[in-house]
NUPAVEX-770188 format. One record per residue (C-alpha): residue in three letters; x, y, z. Coordinates in steps of 0.2 Angstrom, whole numbers, padded with zeros to 4 digits, always signed. Each point is the difference from the previous one (the first is absolute). Layout:
ALAXYZ;...
***
This chain:
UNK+0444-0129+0509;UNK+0013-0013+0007;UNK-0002-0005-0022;UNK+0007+0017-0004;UNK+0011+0001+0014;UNK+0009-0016-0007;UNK-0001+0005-0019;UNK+0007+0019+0007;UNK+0016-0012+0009;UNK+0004-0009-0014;UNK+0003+0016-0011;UNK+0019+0006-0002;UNK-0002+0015+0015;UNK+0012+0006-0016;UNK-0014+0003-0010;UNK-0013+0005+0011;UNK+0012+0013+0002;UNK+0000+0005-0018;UNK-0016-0001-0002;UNK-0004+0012+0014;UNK+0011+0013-0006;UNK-0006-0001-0015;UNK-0018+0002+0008;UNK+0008+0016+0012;UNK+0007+0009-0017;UNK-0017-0001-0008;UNK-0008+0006+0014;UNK+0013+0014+0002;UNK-0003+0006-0018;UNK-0018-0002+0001;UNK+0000+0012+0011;UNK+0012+0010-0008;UNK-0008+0001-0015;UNK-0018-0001+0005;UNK-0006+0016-0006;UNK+0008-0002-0017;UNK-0006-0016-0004;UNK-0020+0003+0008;UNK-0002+0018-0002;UNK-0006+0006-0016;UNK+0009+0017+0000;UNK+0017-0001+0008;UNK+0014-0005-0012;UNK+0018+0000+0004;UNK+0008+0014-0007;UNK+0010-0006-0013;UNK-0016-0013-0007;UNK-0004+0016-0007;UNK+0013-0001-0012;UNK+0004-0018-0001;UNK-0016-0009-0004;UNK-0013+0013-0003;UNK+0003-0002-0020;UNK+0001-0021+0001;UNK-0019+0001-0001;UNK+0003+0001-0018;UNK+0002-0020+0000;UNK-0020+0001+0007;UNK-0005+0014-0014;UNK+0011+0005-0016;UNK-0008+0017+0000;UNK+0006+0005+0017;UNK+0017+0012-0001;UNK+0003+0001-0020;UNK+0008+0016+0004;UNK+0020+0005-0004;UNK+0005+0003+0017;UNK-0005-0016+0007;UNK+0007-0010-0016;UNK+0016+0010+0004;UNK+0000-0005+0018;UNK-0004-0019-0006;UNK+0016+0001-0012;UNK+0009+0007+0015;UNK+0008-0018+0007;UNK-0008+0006+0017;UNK-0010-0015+0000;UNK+0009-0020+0001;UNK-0006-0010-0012;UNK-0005-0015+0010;UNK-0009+0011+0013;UNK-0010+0008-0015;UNK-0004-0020-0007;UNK-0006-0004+0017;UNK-0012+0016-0001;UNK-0005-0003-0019;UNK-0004-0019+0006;UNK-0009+0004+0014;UNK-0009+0015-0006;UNK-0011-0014-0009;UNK-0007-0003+0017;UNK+0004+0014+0012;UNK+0004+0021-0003;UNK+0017+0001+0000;UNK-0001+0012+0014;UNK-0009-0012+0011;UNK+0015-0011-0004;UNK+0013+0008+0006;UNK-0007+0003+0015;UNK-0001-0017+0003;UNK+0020-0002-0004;UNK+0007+0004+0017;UNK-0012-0015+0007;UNK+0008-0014-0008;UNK+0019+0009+0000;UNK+0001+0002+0018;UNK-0004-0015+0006;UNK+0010-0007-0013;UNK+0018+0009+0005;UNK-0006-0004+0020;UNK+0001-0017-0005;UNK+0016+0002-0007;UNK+0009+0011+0012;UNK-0006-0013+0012;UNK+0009-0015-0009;UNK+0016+0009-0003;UNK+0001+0007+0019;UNK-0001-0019+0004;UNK+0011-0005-0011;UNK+0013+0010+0011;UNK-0007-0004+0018;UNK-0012-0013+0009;UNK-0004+0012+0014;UNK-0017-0002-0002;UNK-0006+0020+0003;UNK+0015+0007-0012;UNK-0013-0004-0015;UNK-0011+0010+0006;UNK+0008+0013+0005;UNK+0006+0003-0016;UNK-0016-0003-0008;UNK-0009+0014+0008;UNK+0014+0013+0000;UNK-0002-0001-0019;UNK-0019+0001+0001;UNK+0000+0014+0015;UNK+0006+0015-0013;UNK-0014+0002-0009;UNK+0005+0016-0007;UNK+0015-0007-0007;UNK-0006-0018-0008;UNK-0005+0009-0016;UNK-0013-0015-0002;UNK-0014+0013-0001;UNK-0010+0002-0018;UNK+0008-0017-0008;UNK+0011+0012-0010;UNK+0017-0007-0010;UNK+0009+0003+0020;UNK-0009-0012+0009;UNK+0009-0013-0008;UNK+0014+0006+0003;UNK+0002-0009+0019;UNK-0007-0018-0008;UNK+0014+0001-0013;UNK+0014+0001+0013;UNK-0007-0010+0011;UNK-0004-0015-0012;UNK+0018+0002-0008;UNK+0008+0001+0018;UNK-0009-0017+0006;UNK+0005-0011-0013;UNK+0018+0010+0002;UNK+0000-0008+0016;UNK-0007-0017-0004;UNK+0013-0002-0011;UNK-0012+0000-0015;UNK+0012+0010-0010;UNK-0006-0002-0018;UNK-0020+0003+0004;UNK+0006+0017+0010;UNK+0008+0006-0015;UNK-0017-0003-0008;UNK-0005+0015+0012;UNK+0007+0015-0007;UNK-0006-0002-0020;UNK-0018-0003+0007;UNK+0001+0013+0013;UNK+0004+0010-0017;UNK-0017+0000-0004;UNK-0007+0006+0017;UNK+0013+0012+0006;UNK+0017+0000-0009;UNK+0008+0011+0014;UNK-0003-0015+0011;UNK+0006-0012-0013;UNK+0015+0009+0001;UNK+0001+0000+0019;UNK-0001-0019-0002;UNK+0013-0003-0012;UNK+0012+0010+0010;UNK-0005-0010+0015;UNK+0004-0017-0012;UNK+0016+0006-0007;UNK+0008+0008+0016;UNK-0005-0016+0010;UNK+0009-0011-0013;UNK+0015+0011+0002;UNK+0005-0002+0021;UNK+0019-0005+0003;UNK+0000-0011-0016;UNK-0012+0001-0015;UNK-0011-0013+0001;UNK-0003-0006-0020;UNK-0016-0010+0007;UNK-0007+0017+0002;UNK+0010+0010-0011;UNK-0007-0008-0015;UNK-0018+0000+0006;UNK+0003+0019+0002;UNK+0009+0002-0017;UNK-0014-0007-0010;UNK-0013+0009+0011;UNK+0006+0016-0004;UNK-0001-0004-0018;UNK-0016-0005+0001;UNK-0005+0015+0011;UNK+0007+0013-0013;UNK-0007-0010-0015;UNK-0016+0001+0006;UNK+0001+0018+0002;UNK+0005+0003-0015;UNK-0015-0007-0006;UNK-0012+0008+0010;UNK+0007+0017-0002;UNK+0003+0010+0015;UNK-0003+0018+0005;UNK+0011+0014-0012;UNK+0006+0010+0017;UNK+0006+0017+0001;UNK+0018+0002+0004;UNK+0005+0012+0015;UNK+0009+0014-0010;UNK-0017+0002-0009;UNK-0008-0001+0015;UNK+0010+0011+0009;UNK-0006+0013-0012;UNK-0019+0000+0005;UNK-0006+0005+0017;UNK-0011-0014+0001;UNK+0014-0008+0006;UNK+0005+0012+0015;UNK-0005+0005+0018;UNK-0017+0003+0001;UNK-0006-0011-0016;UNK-0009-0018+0000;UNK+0018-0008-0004;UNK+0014+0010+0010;UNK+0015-0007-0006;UNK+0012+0015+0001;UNK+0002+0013+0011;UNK+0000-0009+0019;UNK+0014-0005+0014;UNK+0005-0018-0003;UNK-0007-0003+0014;UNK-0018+0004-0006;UNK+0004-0008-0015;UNK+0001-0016+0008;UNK-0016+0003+0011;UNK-0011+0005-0015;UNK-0011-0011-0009;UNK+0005-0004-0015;UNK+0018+0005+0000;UNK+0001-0006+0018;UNK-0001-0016+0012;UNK-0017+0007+0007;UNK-0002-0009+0013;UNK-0012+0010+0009;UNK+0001-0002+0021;UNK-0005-0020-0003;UNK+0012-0004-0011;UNK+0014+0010+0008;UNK-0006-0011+0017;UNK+0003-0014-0010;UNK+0019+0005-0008;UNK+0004+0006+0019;UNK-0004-0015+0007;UNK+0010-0010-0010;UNK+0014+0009+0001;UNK-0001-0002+0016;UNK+0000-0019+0002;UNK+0014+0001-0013;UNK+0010+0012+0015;UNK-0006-0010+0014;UNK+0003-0018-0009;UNK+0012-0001-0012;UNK-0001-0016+0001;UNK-0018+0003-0014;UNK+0013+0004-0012;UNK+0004-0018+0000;UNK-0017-0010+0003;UNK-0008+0010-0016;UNK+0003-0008-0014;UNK+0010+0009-0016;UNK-0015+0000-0009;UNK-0009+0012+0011;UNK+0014+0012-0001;UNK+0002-0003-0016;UNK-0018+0008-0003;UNK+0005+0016+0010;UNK+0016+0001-0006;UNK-0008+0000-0019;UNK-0014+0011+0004;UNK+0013+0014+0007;UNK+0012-0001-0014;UNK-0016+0002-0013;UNK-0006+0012+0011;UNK+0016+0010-0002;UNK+0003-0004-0019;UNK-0017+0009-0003;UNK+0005+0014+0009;UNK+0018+0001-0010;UNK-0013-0005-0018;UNK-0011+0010+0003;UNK-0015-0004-0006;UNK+0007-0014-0011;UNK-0005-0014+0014;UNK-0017+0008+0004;UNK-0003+0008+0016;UNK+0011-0005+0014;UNK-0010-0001+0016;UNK-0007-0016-0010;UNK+0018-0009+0005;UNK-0002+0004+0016;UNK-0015-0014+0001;UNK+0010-0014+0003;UNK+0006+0005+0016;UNK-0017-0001+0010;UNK+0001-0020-0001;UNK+0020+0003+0004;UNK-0003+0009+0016;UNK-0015-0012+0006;UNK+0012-0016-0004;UNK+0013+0006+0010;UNK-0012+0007+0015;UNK-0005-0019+0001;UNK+0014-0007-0003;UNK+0011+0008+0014;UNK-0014+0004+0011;UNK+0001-0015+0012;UNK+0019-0001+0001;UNK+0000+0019+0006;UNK-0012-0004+0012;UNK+0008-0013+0006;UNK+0016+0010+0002;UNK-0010+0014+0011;UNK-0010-0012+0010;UNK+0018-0004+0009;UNK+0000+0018+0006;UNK-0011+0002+0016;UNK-0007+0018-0009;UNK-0008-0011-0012;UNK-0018+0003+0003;UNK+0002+0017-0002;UNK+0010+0000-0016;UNK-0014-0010-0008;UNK-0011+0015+0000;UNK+0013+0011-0001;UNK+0008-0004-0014;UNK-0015+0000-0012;UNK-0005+0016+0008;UNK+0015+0008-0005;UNK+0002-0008-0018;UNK-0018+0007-0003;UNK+0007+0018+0006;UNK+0017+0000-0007;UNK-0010-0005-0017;UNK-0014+0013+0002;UNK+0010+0013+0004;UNK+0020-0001-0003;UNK+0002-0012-0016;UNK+0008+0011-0013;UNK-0008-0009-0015;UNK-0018-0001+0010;UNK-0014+0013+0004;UNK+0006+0006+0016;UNK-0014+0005+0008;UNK-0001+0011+0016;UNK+0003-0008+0018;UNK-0020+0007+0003;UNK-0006-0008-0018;UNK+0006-0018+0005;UNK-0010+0005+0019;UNK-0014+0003-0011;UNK-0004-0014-0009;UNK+0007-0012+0014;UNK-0014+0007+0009;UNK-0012-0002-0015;UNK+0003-0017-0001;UNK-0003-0009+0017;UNK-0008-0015-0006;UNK+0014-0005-0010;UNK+0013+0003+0016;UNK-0012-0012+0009;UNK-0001-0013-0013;UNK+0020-0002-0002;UNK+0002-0008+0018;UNK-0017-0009-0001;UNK+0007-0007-0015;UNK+0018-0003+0011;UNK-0011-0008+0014;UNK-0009-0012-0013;UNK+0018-0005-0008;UNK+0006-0003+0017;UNK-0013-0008+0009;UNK+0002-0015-0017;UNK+0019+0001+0002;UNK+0002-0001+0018;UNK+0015+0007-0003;UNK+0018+0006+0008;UNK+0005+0019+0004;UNK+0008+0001-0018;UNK-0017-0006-0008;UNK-0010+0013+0012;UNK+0011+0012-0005;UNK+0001-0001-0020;UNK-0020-0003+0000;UNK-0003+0014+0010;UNK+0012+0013-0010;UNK-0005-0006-0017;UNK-0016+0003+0002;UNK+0002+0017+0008;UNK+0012+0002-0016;UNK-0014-0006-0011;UNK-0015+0013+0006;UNK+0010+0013+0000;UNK+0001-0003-0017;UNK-0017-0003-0003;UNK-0006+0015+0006;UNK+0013+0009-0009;UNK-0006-0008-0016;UNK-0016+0005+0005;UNK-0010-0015-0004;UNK-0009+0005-0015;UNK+0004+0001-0018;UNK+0002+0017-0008;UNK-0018+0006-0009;UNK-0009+0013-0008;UNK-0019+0005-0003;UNK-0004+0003-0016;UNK-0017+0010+0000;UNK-0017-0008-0009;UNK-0014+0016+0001;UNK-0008+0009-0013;UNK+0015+0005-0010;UNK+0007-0018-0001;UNK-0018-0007-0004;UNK-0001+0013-0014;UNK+0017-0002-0009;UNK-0004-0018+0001;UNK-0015+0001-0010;UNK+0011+0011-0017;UNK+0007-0009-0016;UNK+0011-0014+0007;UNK+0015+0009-0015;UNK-0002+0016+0010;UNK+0016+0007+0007;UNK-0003+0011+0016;UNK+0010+0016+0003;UNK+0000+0008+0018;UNK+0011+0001+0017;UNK+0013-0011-0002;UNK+0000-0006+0018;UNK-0019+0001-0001;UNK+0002-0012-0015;UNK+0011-0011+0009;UNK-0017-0013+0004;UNK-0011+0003-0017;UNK+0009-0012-0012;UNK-0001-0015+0016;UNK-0020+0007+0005;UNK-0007+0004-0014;UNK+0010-0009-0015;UNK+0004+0014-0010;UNK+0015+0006-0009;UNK+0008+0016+0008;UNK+0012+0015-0009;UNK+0013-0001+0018;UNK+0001-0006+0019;UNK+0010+0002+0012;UNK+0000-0020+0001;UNK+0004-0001-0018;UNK+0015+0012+0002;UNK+0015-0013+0003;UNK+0016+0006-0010;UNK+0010-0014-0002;UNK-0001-0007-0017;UNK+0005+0013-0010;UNK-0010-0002-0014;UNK-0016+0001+0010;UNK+0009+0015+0009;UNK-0001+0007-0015;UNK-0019-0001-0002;UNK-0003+0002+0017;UNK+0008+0016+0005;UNK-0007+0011-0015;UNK-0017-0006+0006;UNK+0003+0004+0017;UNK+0007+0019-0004;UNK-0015+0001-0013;UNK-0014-0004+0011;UNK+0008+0007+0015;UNK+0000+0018-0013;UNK-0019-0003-0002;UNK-0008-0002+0016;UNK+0011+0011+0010;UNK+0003+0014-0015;UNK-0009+0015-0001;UNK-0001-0004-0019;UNK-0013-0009-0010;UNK+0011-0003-0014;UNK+0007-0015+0009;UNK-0016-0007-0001;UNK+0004-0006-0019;UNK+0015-0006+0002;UNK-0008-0014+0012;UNK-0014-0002-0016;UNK+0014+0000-0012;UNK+0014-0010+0006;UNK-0007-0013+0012;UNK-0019-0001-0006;UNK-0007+0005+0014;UNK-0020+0000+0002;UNK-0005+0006+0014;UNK+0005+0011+0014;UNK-0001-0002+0020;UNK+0000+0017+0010;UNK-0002+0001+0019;UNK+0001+0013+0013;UNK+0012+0014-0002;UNK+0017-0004+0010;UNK+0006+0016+0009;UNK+0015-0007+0006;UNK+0012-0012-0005;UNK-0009-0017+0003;UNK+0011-0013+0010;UNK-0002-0012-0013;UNK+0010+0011-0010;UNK+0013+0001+0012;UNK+0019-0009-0004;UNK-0006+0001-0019;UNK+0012+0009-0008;UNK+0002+0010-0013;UNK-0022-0003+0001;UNK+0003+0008+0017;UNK+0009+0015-0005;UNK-0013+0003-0016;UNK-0016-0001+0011;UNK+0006+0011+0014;UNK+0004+0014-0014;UNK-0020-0004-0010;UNK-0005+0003+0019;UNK+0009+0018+0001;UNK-0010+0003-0015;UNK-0014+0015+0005;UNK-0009-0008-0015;UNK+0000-0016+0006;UNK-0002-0019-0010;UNK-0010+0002-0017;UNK-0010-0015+0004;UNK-0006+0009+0015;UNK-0007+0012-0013;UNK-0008-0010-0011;UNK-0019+0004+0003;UNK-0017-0010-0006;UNK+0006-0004-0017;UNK+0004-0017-0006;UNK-0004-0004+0016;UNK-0005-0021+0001;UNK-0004-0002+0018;UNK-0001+0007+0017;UNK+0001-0002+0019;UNK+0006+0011+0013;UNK+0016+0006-0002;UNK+0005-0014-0014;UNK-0005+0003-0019;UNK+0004-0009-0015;UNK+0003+0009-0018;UNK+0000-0004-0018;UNK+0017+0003-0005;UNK-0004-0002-0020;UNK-0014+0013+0005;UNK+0010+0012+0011;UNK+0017-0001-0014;UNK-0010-0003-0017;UNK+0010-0011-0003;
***
């Protein structure tokens, strides 16, 4: 023991640091991801349309048919990300894979956010402060599935460390790699090189470094190609695009433009926890505006003028909530950073005790229920799930006593420990602690679609299809999932589809029924129990919504409901499968 104690001492208490946050960030997304990655059928929403079609590189057969090729072609997909699929595929499903993603990309951006927090303070609880505010919203950190986003935090914070080590020349190496991964984040990084080079005087050490990076960058996409994206005065024709559709661009207040996802900050009651509290520190402590480095603004300051250069491009930058990424690690940075020298500004004041729970108390409030571009929740919603969550309240100022019993510290150490961890579980509980999933159903259905030709494309539900291609790896006519607008040539495959087999499961005609045989080689159809009203899935899908609420005014009701005994495959319950070259001969 006294062995280890003596081999413990003589490590840098530097890097046992690191190492343990490492550790704490793997733990943390272990437990954020633990039903993904060790339950058979849960799957993070969008896995259903990211990766289901990568189990290709395991079987040529699998998803031969023209709507995935069209997706494929789509520029949806990075090219690196899809090499490290097709490389790995040899030894793992692509699936599993990316559920493994988050894992290593986690950890790996703690570390980072770590070193570049003590690259700007030695107060020794600052880094980790800052290290689990980022890790606290887990609804926000996008890490979830190992889709193209989750590398969107590793770019900008790899290319902001070696900013501000000075290693110019191997940041500007970031953004033409990150090109391959997430090119909205390879953009965020170059902005962040360029404007930091810029300051009171250009700086040619970093301007040419950022020169010859965006070069590269745009070279590089040249050759990979990117996505072919609808421009908004097309757009604005289709109501896909307006209130009450998947993607509502047009039609909302400015201020619920900027809360939605997509064309928003979305920062859900986390996030907004997060923004407030920096702002705060920023009012409390101007002095923060000095102690964090230009880099760091630099990277907020990018992210926001991309994020209003897609707006004004619409959609010619892509969507622009993905801008709005760079500012999670801005806002822990400048927690961290100016968190000590606040406190030790209040701890002069006599009231300070009471301020150090009352100021995260009311930065948790103002953020859950006042911030214009957050959720703002109800007074008694934020009571609710206060309550709810007890055991995170009791760990914030265990944790606090832990810090404090090492530190031994003054009033403005009790005082900064104490309010950041209060800071830091209310935004854990607001993030919820667990990664968004989905269950994907395996019964009899699933086991007997699994069992037809691997070349056969499934017709049926498209919401109800959403799981099939990822469950039972087969080809389908349309899904919900698979319904994403944005490259305009796949919009143009996409959206007849959708209309088509929206027209034949909810029509009262059986003609429809050819078309799906004739234009999209459909085999086989799926038909469930009879909707009498407008299922929620349904719901915000416009103009689906509008088309299926008329089919169910319909006295005759949907033809597939119709359909009887004949042709019919299979059969259980409510759920029947049909021969559509029988049903159409065809």
């Amino acid at each position: 023991m006294n062995g280890l104690r003596g081999r413990l001492a003589a490590v840098p208490r530097t890097l046992l640091e690191e190492v343990a946050i490492v550790v704490v960030a793997a733990a943390v997304t272990l437990h954020a991801e633990w039903g993904l990655l060790f339950d058979g059928n849960l799957y993070q929403p969008d896995a259903l349309f990211q990766e289901y079609w990568m189990r290709q590189f395991n079987d040529p057969k699998l998803f031969t048919d023209q709507l995935t090729t069209d997706l494929r072609a789509s520029g949806y997909f990075p090219a690196g990300l899809e090499l490290v699929h097709r490389a790995a595929a040899h030894i793992v499903d692509p699936v599993t894979v990316a559920a493994w993603i988050p894992v290593v990309l986690v950890p790996l951006c703690a570390w980072l956010l770590f070193r570049c927090i003590r690259l700007h303070t030695t107060w020794a609880p600052a880094a980790w402060l800052g290290c689990l505010l980022f890790l606290a919203p887990i609804d926000i950190l996008r890490f979830s599935g190992g889709h193209s986003r989750a590398f969107a935090q590793p770019i900008f914070l790899v290319a902001l460390y070696l900013a501000l080590r000075g290693r110019h020349r191997l940041a500007a190496l970031v953004p033409p790699v990150g090109v391959l991964f997430y090119p909205p984040a390879a953009l965020g990084a170059l902005a962040m090189i360029g404007l930091s080079a810029l300051g009171r005087r250009p700086d040619r050490e970093r301007l040419l470094p950022a020169g010859a990076s965006a070069a590269a960058s745009a070279a590089i996409a040249l050759v990979v190609g990117s996505s072919d994206l609808i421009s908004k005065s097309e757009a604005l024709r289709y109501p896909d695009f307006w209130v009450g559709s998947q993607f509502p661009f047009f039609g909302h207040s400015l201020q619920n433009t900027l809360t939605l996802n997509y064309s928003g900050f979305n920062l859900a009651v986390s996030g907004s926890i997060l923004a407030v509290c920096a702002l705060a520190v920023i009012a409390l402590s101007p002095s923060v505006v000095r102690l964090v480095r230009r880099e760091v603004w630099a990277l907020g300051a990018g992210g926001l003028i991309l994020f209003g250069l897609a707006h004004a491009t619409l959609f010619r930058l892509y969507l622009p909530n993905r801008y709005t990424y760079a500012l999670l690690p801005v806002y822990c940075l400048v927690i961290a950073v100016g968190w000590q020298p606040l406190w030790a500004r209040a701890a002069r004041l006599r009231l300070w005790p009471l301020l150090a729970v009352a100021m995260p108390i009311a930065v948790v409030v103002v953020a859950s229920t006042v911030f214009p571009i957050g959720r703002r929740e109800s007074i008694s919603d934020v009571v609710d799930w206060t309550r709810d969550s007890g055991l995170w309240l009791l760990a914030a100022p265990a944790g606090a006593a832990v810090v404090l019993a090492v530190l031994r510290p003054r009033a403005a150490v009790v005082a900064a420990v104490v309010s950041g961890s209060l800071v830091i579980a209310g935004a854990a509980v607001a993030g919820g602690g667990m990664s968004a999933e989905g269950t994907c159903p395996t019964g009899r259905l699933v086991k007997k679609l699994s069992t037809l030709p691997p070349d056969a494309v499934i017709a049926g539900d498209p919401q109800r299809m959403n799981c099939i291609p990822i469950t039972t790896r087969h080809a389908v006519v349309m899904s919900q999932k698979l319904y994403q607008p944005l490259a305009e040539p796949y919009f143009r495959t996409i959206r007849p589809r959708m209309l088509d087999m929206v027209r034949a499961y909810w029509g009262p005609s059986p003609d429809a029924l050819v078309t799906l045989r004739r234009r999209y080689d459909a085999r086989y159809l799926v038909v469930g129990k009879r909707n009498r009203t407008m299922p929620e899935a349904w719901e915000r899908k416009q103009p689906f919504t509008d088309m299926i609420a008329e089919y169910l005014r319909d006295p005759a009701g949907p033809a597939v409901q119709r359909l009887g005994d004949r042709c019919l495959v299979w059969q259980h319950g409510y759920d029947r499968i049909y021969d559509l070259p029988c049903l159409t001969g065809v």
